[in-house]
C-alpha positions as MATLAB code, in Angstrom:
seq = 'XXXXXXXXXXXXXXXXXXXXXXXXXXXXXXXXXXXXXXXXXXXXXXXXXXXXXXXXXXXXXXXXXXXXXXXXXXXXXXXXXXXXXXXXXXXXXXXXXXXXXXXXXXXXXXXXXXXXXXXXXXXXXXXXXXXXXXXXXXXXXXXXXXXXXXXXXXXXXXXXXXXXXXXXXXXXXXXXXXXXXXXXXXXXXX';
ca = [
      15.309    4.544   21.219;
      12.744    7.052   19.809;
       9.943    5.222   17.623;
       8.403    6.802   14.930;
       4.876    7.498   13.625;
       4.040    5.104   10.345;
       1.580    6.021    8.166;
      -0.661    3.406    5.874;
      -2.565    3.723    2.639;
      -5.953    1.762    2.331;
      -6.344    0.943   -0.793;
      -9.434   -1.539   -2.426;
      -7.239   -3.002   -5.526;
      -5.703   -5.980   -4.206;
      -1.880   -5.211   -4.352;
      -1.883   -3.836   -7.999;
      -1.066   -0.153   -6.721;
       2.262    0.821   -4.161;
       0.114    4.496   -3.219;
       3.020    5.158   -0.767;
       6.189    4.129   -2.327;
       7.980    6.765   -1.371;
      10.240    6.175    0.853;
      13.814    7.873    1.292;
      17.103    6.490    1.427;
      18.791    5.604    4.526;
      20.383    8.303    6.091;
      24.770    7.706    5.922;
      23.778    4.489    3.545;
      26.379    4.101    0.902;
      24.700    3.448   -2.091;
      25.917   -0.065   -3.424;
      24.544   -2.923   -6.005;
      22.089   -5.491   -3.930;
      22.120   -8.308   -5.181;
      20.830  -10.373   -2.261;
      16.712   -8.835   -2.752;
      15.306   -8.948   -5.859;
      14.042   -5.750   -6.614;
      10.657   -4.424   -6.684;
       9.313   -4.633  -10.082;
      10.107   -8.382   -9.510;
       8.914   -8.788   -5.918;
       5.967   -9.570   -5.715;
       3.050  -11.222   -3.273;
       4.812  -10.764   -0.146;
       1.861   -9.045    1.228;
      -0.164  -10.398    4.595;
      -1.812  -13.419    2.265;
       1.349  -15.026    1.270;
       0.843  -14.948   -2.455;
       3.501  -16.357   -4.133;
       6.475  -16.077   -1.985;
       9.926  -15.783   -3.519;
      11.533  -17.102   -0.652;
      13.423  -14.041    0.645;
      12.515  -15.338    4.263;
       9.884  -13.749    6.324;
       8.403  -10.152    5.750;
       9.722   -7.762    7.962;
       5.937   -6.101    8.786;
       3.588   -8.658   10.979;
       1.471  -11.196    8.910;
      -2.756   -9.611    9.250;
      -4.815  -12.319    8.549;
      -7.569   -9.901    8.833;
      -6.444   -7.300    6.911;
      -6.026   -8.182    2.823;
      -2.048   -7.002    1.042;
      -1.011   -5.525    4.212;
       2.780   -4.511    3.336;
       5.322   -2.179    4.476;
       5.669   -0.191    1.125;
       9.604   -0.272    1.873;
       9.862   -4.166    1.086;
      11.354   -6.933    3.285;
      14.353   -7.621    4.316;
      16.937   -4.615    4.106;
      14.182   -2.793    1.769;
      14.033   -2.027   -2.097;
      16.879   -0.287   -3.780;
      15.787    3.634   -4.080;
      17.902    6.550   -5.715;
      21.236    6.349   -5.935;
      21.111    2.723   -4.853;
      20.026    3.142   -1.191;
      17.968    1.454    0.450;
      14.379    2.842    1.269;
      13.596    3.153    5.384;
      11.127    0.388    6.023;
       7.986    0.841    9.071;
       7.380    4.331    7.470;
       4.610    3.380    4.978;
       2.565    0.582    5.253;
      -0.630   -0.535    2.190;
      -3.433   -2.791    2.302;
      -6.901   -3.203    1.425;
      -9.546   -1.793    3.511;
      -8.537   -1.773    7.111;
     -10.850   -4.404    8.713;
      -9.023   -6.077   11.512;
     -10.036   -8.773   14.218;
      -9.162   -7.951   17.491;
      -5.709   -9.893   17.326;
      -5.153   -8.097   14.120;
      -6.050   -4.937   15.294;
      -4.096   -5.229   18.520;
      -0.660   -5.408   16.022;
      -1.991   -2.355   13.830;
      -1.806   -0.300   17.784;
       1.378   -2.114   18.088;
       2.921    0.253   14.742;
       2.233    3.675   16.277;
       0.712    4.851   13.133;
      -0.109    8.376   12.923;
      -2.438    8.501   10.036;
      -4.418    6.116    7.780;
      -4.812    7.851    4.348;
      -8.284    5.538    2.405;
      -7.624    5.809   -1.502;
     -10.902    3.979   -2.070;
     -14.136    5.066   -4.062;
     -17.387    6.408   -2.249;
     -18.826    3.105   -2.438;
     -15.681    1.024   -1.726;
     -15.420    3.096    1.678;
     -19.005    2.732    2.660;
     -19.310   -0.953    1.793;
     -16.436   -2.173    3.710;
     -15.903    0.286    6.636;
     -12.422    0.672    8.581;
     -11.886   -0.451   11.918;
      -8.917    1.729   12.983;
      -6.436    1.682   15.845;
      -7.246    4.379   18.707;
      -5.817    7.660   18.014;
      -5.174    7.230   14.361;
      -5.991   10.025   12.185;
      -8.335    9.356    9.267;
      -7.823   10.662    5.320;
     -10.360   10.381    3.141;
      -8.733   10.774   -0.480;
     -10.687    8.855   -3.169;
      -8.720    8.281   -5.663;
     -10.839    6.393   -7.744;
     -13.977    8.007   -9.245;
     -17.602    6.338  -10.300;
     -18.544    3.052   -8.605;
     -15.843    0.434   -8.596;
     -18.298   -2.417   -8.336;
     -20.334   -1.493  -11.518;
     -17.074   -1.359  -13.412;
     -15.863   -4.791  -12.115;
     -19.506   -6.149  -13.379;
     -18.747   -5.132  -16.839;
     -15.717   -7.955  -16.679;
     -16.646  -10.552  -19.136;
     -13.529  -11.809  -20.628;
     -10.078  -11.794  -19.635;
      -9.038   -9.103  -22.420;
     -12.249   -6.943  -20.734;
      -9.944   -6.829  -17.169;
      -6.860   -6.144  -18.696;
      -9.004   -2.957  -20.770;
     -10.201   -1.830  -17.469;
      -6.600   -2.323  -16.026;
      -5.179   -0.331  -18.759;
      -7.708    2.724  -18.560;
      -7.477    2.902  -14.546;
      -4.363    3.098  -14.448;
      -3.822    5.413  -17.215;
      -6.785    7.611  -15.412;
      -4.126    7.849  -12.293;
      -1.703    9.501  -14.095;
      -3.860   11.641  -16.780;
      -7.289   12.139  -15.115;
      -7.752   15.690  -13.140;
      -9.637   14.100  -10.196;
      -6.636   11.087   -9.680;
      -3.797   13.422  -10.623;
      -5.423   16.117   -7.561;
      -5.651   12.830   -5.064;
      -2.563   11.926   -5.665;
      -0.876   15.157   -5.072;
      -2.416   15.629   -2.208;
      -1.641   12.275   -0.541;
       1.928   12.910   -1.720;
       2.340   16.411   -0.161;
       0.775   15.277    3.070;
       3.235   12.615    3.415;
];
């Protein structure tokens, strides 16, 4: 059996962004309805800090205690519906927050063969909360996000102030220069 090289995505926002999501279908699958896994605009928290469940049984990448939202981008079980209703391959693309694992942890992370750990996160993000990556793992630097994450979150006063932020972040991924180049670049590399 040959095993492949996965890749992962750091990422700072807890869960709110899928950088890698995608996947391709499985090769010879025959696209049909699935109606067993709920799909992913409605599956959520199944990352490594079992946040609300949906009881689909047990993720198919390993539980990190040590290492926050850390997913295979693919989904659980047989995977999220893609294009033309197949299913995408799962232990290609993993996320998570910053890559800080304990040894056990860690240990796993070696366990994946991953080729390549692309960080999304800010300047600041990166610097405050440095990776501790498996041996022989390349390293991407692509920060997606620009200015300091940490003053912005400070601003938060009210719940309609995070939901503003929200809005204009994720609007800046798809409209702002600077995201759109970060983006493409992850993309092509992968």
């Amino acid at each position: 059996m040959t095993r492949h090289r996965s890749r992962i995505a750091a990422a700072a926002l807890s869960g709110s962004l899928l950088w890698t999501g995608l996947g391709t279908a499985t090769a010879g699958a025959t696209p049909t309805p699935d109606t067993e896994h709920p799909s992913a605009a409605t599956l959520f928290g199944t990352g490594s800090l079992d946040f609300g469940s949906l009881g689909t049984g047990a993720p198919d990448a390993p539980r990190l205690p040590s290492v926050a939202n850390f997913r295979d981008v693919a989904g659980t079980g047989a995977g999220y519906v893609g294009a033309g209703g197949a299913h995408l391959n799962e232990g290609l693309f993993y996320r998570s927050d910053a890559v800080v694992p304990n040894d056990a942890d860690l240990a796993v992370l070696e366990e994946l063969g991953l080729s390549t750990i692309y960080d999304l996160r800010s300047d600041e993000e990166a610097a405050d909360k440095p990776n501790r990556l498996p041996a022989d793992v390349a390293y991407v630097r692509i920060p997606i996000l620009s200015g300091n994450v940490s003053e912005m979150v400070d601003q938060i006063r009210t719940p309609d102030d995070a939901r503003i932020m929200m809005r204009e972040m994720n609007r800046d991924f798809v409209t702002g220069s600077a995201e759109r180049a970060g983006f493409a670049t992850l993309l092509t590399d992968m």
